[in-house]
C-alpha positions in Angstrom: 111.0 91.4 120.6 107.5 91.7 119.9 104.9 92.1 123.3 101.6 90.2 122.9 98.4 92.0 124.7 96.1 90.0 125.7 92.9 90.3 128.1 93.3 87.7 130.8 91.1 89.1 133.1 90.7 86.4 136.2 94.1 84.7 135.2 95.6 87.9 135.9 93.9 88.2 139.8 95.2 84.5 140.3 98.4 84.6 139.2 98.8 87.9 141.7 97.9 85.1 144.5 101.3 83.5 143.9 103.0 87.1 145.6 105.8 88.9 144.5 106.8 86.1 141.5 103.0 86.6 140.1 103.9 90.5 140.1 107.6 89.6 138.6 105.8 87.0 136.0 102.9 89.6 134.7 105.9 92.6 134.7 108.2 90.5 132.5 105.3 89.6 129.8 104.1 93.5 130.3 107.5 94.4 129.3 108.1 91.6 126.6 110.5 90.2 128.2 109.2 86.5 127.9 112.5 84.5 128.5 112.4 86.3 132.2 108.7 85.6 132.6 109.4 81.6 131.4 112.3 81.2 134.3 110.1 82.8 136.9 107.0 80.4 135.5 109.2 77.5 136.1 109.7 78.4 139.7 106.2 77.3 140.3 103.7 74.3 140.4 101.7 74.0 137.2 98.2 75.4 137.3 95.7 76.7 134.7 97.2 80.1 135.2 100.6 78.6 135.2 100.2 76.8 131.7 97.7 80.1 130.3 101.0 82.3 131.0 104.1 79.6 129.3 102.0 79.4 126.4 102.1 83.1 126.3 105.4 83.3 126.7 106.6 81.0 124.3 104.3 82.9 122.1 106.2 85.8 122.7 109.9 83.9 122.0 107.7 82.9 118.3 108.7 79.1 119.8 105.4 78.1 118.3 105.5 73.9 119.0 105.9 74.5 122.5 103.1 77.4 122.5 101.1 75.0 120.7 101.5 72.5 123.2 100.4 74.3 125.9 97.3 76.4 124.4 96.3 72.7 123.6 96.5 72.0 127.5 94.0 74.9 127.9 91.5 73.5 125.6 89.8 71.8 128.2 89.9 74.4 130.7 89.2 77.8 128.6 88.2 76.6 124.9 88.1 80.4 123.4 91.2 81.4 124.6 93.2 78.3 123.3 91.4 78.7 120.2 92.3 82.2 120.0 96.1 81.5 121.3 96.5 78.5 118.4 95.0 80.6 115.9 97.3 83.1 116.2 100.2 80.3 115.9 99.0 78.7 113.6 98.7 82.0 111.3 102.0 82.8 112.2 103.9 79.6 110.9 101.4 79.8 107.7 99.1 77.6 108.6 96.3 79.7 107.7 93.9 76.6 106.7 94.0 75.5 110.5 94.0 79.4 111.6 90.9 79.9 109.5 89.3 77.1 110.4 89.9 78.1 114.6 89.0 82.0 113.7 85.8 80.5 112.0 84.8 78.5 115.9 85.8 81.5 117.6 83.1 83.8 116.0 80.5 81.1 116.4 80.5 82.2 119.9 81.7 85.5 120.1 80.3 86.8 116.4 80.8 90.8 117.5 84.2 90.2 118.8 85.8 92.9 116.5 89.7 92.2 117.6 89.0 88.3 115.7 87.0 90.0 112.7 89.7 92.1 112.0 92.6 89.1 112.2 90.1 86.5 110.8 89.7 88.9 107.4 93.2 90.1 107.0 93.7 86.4 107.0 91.2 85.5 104.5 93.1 88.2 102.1 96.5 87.4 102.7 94.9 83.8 101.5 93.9 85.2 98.7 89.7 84.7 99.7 89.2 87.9 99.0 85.2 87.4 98.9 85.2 85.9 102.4 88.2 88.6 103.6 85.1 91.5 102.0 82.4 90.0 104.1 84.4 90.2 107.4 85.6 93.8 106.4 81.7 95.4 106.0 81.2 93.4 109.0 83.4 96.0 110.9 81.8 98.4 109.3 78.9 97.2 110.6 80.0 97.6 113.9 81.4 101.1 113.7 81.0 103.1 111.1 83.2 106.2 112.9 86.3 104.2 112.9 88.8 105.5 110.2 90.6 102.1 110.5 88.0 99.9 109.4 87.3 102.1 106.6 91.3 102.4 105.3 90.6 98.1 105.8 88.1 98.1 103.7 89.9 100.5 100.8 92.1 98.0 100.9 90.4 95.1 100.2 88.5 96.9 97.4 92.0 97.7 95.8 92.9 93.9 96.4 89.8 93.3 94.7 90.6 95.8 92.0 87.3 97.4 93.0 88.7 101.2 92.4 85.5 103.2 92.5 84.8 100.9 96.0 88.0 101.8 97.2 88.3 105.5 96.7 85.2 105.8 98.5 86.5 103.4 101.9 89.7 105.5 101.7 87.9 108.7 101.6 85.5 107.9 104.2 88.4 106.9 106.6 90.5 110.5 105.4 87.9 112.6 106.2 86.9 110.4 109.9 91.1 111.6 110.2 92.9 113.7 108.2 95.7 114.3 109.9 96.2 110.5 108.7 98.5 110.8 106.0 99.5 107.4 105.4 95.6 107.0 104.6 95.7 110.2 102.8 98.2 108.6 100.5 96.2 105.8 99.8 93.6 108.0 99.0 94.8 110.4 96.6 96.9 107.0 94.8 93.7 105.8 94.5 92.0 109.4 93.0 94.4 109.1 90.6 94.1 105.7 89.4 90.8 107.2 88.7 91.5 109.2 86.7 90.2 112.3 88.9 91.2 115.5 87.2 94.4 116.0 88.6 94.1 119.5 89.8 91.1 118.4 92.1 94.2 116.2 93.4 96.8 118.3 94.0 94.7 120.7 96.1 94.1 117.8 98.0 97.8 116.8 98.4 98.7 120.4 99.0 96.3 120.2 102.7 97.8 116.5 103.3 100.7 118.4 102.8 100.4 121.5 105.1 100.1 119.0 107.8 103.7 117.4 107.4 105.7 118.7 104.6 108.2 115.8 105.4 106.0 113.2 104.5 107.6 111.2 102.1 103.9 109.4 100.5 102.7 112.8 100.2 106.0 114.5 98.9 106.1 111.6 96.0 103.0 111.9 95.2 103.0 115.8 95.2 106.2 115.5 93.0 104.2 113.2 90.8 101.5 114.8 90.0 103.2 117.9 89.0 104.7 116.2 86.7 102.0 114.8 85.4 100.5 118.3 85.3 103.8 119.3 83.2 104.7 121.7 86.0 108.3 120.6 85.8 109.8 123.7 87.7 107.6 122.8 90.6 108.2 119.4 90.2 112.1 119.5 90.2 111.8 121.9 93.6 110.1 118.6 94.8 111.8 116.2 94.0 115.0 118.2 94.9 113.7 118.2 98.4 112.9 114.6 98.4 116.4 113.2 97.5 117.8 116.0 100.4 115.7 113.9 102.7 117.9 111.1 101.8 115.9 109.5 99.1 117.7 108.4 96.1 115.0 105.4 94.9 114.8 104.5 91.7 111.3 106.3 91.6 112.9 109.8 92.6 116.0 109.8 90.3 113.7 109.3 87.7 111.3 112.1 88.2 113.8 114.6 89.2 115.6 113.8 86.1 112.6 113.6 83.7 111.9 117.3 85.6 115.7 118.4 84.9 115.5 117.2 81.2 111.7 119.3 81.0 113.3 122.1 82.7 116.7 122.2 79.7 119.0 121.1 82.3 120.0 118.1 80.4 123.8 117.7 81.6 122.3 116.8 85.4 119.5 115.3 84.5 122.3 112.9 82.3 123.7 112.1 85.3 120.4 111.3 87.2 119.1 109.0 84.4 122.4 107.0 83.9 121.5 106.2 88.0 118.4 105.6 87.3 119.7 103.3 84.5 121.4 101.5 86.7 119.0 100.8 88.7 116.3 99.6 86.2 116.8 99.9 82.7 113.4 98.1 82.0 111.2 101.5 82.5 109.9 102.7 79.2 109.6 106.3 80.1 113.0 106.7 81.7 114.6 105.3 78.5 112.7 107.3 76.0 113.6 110.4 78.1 116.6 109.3 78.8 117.6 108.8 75.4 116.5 112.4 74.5 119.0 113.8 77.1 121.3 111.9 75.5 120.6 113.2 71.8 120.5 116.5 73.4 124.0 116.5 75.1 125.6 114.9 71.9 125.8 111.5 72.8 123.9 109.9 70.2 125.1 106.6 70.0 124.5 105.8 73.6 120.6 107.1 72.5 120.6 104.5 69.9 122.3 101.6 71.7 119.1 102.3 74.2 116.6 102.7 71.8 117.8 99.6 70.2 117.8 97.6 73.1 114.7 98.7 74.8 112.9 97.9 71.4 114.8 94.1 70.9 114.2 93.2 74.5 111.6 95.2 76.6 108.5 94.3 73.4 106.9 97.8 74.0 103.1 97.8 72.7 103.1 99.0 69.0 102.3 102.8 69.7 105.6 103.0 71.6 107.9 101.4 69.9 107.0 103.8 67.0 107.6 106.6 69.3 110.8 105.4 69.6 111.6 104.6 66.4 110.4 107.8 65.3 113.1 109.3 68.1 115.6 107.2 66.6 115.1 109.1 63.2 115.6 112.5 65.0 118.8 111.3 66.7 119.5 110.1 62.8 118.7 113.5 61.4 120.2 115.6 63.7 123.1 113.9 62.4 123.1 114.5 58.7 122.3 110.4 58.1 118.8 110.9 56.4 118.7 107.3 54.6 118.6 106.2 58.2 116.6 108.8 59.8 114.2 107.7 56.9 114.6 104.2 57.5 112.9 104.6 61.1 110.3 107.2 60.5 108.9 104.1 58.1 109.3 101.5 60.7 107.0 104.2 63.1 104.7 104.7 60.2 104.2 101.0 59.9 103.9 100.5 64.1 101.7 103.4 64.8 99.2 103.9 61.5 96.8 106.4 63.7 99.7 109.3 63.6 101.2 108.3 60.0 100.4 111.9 58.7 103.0 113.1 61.3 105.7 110.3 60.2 105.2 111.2 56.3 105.5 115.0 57.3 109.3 114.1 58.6 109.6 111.9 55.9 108.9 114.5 53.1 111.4 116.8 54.7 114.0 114.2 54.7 113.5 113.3 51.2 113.3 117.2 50.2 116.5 117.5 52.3 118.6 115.0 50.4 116.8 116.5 47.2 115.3 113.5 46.1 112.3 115.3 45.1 110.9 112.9 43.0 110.3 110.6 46.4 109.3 114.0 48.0 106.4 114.2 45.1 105.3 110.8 45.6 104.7 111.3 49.4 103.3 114.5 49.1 100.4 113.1 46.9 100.1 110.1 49.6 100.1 113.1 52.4 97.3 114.9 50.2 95.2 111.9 49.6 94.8 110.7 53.0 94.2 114.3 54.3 91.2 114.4 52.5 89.7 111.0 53.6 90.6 111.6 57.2 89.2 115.1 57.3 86.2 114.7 54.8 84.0 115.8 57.9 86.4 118.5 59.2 87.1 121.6 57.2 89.6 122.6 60.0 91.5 120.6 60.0 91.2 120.0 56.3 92.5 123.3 55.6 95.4 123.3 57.9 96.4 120.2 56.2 95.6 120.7 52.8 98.2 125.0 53.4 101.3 122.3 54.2 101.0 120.2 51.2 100.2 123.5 49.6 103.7 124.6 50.9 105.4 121.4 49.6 104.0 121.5 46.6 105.3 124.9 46.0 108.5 124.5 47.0 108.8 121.6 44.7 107.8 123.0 42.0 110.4 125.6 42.6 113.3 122.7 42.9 111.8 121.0 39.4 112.5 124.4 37.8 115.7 124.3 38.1 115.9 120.3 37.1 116.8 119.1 33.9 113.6 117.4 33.6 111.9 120.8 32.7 113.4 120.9 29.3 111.4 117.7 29.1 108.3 119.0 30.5 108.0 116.0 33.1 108.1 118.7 36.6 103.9 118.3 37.4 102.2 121.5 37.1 99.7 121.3 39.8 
């Protein structure tokens, strides 16, 4: 059961008057144990104290009519304190337009009271008032600019806001007024990243967060993440590895330890992890494209199709990732010797994803020279050439590394058409 501190000051001295039931009554509340403290109230004639105290402890037992109903009874006698007490009820049933409204009268009379600031503007952004939450949050700041916590309150109504710059900077401030902090120093280096800070600025970050509790499951997570996102996978898996020991097994860990295991060619346990993973959500596009790869890998192509099929019918990826895994698709289709198919989805990834279509005609032209239609292979190959020299007009570099593979595939056709009938005709191009 929660306990409920509050400063009662006088009440406290007069309730002490009553003798060794006051001491019994202010021990039971002290200890939470409001049931005790309302059987020992009853014991006595009602007073200010008396009624002060039951609405306190019917606080306590979250019986909030009754508390209501007797923080009323103290509006006469001590108006801020049964403002405070009924603002604190009301917010607690969800009646946060009456708890606003008492928070509001409170801090017309006591505008520095920091304890009601900080209630009044968590309020305000549970509420969703998230310009009137801001205002009570740089209030605090106001205040006391050394306290970490007002700062890690403020990062988080920037991030409410969406206000990343704003919010790196709060959550920084409050790290560095305590870094030993490192549910703050999570915050902080999510918030780094979502920055798009270069990432091995963050890790060196998250390695001191980490030298302080190596146990830490934010920091661990995020550590794990990053290297990942850095492509150290053998790191990474080491990580993660240690995460599930300490009992993890989310949905956000079997993932990343089996997208490390699949990086890392260990594609039998990192089968296992994804099919978990799976399990758990099969709506993530990563895992399934991975996942699918595993799959192809260990021989199970089918399974990598039924996934790639279904994530593309029912998830609607954006354009540039269904043709990533259509173009997957035709790898899985190629790998097994079915090249009309294999073609059939490196066109449907061509068509999604225009800005890489050199790469999709490159596995097309194999294809095509592969199941020796060569006449297709021609066709594309003059496509392939032609759009090489409008997208690299300005770039000789790349020009010339374009222009030696259709060199290649030129040659080798020409060597295929020599030994076609269609040379006695003379209809093989000479280029």
């Amino acid at each position: 059961m929660k306990r409920i501190t509050f400063c009662i000051g006088l009440s406290v001295m007069s309730l002490l008057g009553y003798g060794q039931i006051g001491n019994q009554i202010l021990t039971s509340i002290a200890l939470g144990k409001y049931s005790d403290a309302l059987e020992q109230i009853n014991e006595l004639p009602s007073s200010p104290e008396i009624i002060q105290f039951k609405a306190i402890a019917f606080e306590g037992l979250n019986m909030w009519d009754s508390a209501v109903v007797y923080y009323s009874k103290l509006s006469n006698i001590d108006t801020q304190l049964a403002k405070k007490g009924l603002a604190r009820c009301y917010e607690s049933v969800g009646n946060s337009s009456k708890a606003i409204d008492l928070y509001k009268q409170i801090l017309a009379d006591d505008s520095l009271n920091a304890n009601i600031i900080t209630r009044y503007a968590n309020l305000l952004r549970s509420s969703s008032l998230h310009k009137k939450a801001l205002e009570q949050f740089l209030k605090l700041i106001e205040l006391d600019s050394t306290c970490a916590k007002y700062w890690e309150m403020l990062g988080d109504q920037y991030k409410a806001m969406n206000m990343t710059v704003e919010s790196t900077t709060a959550y920084n401030k409050a790290y560095l007024l305590n870094s030993n902090n490192l549910f703050v120093a999570s915050k902080y280096f999510a918030q780094l990243i979502k920055s798009n800070v270069p990432l091995q600025y963050v890790y060196e970050n998250i390695l001191d967060a980490y030298q302080v509790d190596s146990t830490y499951m934010p920091i661990l997570m995020l550590k794990g993440k990053v290297e990942s996102d850095m492509k150290k996978y053998s790191q990474a898996e080491i990580t993660f590895t240690r995460i599930a020991s300490l009992g993890d097994s989310s949905f956000f860990t079997l993932k990343n330890l089996a997208i490390a295991k699949h990086s890392n060619g260990s594609y039998l346990e990192a089968e296992n992890l994804f099919k978990k993973a799976y399990e758990m959500d099969s709506t993530d596009f990563l895992l399934n494209f991975v996942y699918a790869k595993t799959l192809q890998n260990v021989g199970e192509r089918n399974l990598a199709l039924d996934i790639i099929s279904n994530t593309i019918k029912f998830l609607y990826p954006p354009d540039e990732l269904v043709a990533s895994f259509y173009e997957l698709a035709g790898d899985i289709y190629n790998s097994g010797n079915k090249i009309d198919l294999a073609v059939e989805n490196y066109q449907m990834a061509l068509e999604k994803d225009k800005n890489n279509e050199l790469k999709y005609l490159n596995k097309i032209i194999w294809c095509k020279i592969y199941d020796k239609k060569f006449r297709d292979a021609e066709y594309l190959v003059h496509k392939y050439d032609s759009i090489v020299l409008e997208k690299y007009a300005d770039d000789s570099i790349h020009l010339k590394n374009e222009q030696r593979k259709t060199g290649f595939y030129k040659d080798l056709l020409k060597k295929e058409f020599f030994f076609m009938d269609d040379l006695k005709n003379g209809k093989f191009l000479v280029y």
